[in-house]
C-alpha positions as CSV (number, residue, x, y, z in Angstrom):
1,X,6.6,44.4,11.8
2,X,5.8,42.3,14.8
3,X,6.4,44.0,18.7
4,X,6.6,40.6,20.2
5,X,9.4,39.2,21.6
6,X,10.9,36.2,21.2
7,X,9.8,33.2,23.8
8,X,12.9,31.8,25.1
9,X,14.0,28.4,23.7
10,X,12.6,26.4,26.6
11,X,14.8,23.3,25.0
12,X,17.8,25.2,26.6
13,X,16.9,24.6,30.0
14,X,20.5,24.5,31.3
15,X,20.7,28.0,29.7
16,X,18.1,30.2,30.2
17,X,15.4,31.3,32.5
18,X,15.0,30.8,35.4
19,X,18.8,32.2,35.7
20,X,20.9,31.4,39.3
21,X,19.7,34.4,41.1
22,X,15.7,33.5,40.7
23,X,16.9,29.9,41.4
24,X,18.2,30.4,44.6
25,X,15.4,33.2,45.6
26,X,13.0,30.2,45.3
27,X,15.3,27.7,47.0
28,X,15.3,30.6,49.6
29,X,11.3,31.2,49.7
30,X,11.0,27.6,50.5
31,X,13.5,27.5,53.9
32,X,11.4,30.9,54.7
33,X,8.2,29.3,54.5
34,X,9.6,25.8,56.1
35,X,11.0,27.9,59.0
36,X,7.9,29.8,59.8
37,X,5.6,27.0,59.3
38,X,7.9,25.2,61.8
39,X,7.8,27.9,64.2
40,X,4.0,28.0,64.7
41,X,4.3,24.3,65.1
42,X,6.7,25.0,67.8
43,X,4.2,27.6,69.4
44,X,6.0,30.8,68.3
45,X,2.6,32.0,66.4
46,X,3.8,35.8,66.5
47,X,6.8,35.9,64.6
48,X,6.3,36.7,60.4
49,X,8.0,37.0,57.8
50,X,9.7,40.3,58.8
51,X,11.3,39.1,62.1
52,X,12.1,36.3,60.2
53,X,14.4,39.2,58.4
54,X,16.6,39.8,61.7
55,X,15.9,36.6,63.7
56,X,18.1,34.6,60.5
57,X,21.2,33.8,60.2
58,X,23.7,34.7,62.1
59,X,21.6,35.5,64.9
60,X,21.6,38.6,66.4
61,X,23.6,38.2,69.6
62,X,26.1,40.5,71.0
63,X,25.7,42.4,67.7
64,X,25.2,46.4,67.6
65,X,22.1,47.7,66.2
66,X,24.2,49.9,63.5
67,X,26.0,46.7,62.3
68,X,23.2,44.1,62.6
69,X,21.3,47.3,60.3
70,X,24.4,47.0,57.9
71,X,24.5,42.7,57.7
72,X,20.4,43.0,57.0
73,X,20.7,45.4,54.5
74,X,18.3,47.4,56.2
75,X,17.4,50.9,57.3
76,X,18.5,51.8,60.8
77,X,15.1,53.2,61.4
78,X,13.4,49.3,59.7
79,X,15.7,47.7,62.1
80,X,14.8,49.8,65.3
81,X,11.1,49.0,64.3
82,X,11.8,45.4,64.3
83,X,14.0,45.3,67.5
84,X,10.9,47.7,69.7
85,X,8.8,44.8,68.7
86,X,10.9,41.7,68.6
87,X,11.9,42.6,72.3
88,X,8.4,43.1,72.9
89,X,7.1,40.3,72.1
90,X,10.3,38.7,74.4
91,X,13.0,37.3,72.0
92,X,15.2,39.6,72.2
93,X,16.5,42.8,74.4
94,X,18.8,45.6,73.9
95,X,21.2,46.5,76.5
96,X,24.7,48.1,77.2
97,X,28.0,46.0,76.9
98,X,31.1,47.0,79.3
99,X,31.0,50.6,77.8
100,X,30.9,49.3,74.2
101,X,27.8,50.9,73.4
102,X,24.5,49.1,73.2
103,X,23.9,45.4,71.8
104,X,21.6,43.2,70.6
105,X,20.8,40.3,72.8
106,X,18.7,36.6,72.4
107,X,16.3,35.8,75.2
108,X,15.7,32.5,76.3
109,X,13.0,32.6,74.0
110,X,15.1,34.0,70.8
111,X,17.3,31.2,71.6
112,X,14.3,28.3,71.6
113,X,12.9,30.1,68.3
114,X,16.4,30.0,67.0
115,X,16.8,26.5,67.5
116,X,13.5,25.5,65.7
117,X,14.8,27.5,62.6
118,X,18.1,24.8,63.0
119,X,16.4,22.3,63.2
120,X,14.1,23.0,60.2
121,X,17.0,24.1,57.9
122,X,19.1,20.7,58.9
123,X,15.5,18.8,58.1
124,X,15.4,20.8,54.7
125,X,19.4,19.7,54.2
126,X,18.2,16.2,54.5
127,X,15.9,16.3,52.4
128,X,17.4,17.8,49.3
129,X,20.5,15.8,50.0
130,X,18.2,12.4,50.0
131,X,16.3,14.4,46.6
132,X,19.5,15.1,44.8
133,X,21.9,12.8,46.5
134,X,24.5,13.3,49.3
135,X,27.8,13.6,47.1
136,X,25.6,16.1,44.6
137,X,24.0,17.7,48.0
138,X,27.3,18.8,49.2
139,X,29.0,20.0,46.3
140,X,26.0,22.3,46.4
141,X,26.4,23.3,49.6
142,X,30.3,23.8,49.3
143,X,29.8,26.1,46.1
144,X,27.4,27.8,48.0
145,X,29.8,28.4,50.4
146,X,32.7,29.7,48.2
147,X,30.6,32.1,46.8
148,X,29.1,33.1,50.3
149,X,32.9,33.9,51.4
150,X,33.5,35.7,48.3
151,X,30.6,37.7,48.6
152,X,31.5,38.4,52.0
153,X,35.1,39.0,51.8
154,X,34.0,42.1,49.3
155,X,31.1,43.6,51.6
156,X,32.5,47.1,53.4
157,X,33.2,46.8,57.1
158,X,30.8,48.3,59.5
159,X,30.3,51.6,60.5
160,X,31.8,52.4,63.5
161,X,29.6,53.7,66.4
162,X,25.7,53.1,67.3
């Protein structure tokens, strides 16, 4: 008796591997890569690929550290790690709101990086709409983003306090 497992029938490409979730992890590694490769273009050499992880979107502006911890799915302790640098280095800075506790701000400099990660993203857009075709390109992107809202609507609010 064999211990081998059955190759999947790569004639079924509509319906096996790579499944939706791997898909779009690659479709995702390549605006990661885009982005950064577009920010040392741009002269932003010191960001990587984990300030990448709070820098994306939605920027983190006006936000509190406890929630932006939450919408990055990371540890409050990762996050604070990331912030010390990230304001640091100058894009960002952490200070109290009108008694609201304290927020996360973009510099200037934030700002200019976050613009460069626009831009590349609205570049990649293009491109796969010119690849795939606009009318197929947004159907994509408006699937995307019914699934996005869904996923969204059932994520638990944030905690309350910093």
């Amino acid at each position: 008796m064999s211990s081998k497992r059955p190759r999947p029938d790569r004639r079924a490409a509509d319906h096996g591997p790579p499944y939706v979730g791997a898909l779009l992890r690659l479709a995702w590694q390549v605006c990661r890569r885009r982005m950064l490769d577009a920010l040392r273009a741009d002269g932003f050499e010191d960001l990587n690929d984990a300030y990448l992880n709070v820098l994306q979107y939605p920027p983190p502006d006006g936000v509190r550290p406890l929630d932006l911890a939450a919408q990055k799915s990371m540890s409050k302790q990762a996050l604070n790690y990331l912030l010390a640098q990230l304001e640091d280095l100058g894009y960002l800075e952490r200070r109290a709101e009108n008694g609201t506790g304290r927020r996360v701000f973009l510099t200037g400099k934030g700002w200019k990086a976050y613009e460069t990660m626009w831009r590349t993203m609205r570049r990649v857009e293009a491109e796969w709409a010119a690849r795939v075709g606009r009318r197929g390109f947004e159907q994509f992107r408006s699937t995307l983003r019914a699934l996005a809202t869904d996923a969204a609507d059932r994520m638990p609010a944030p905690a309350s306090g910093d």
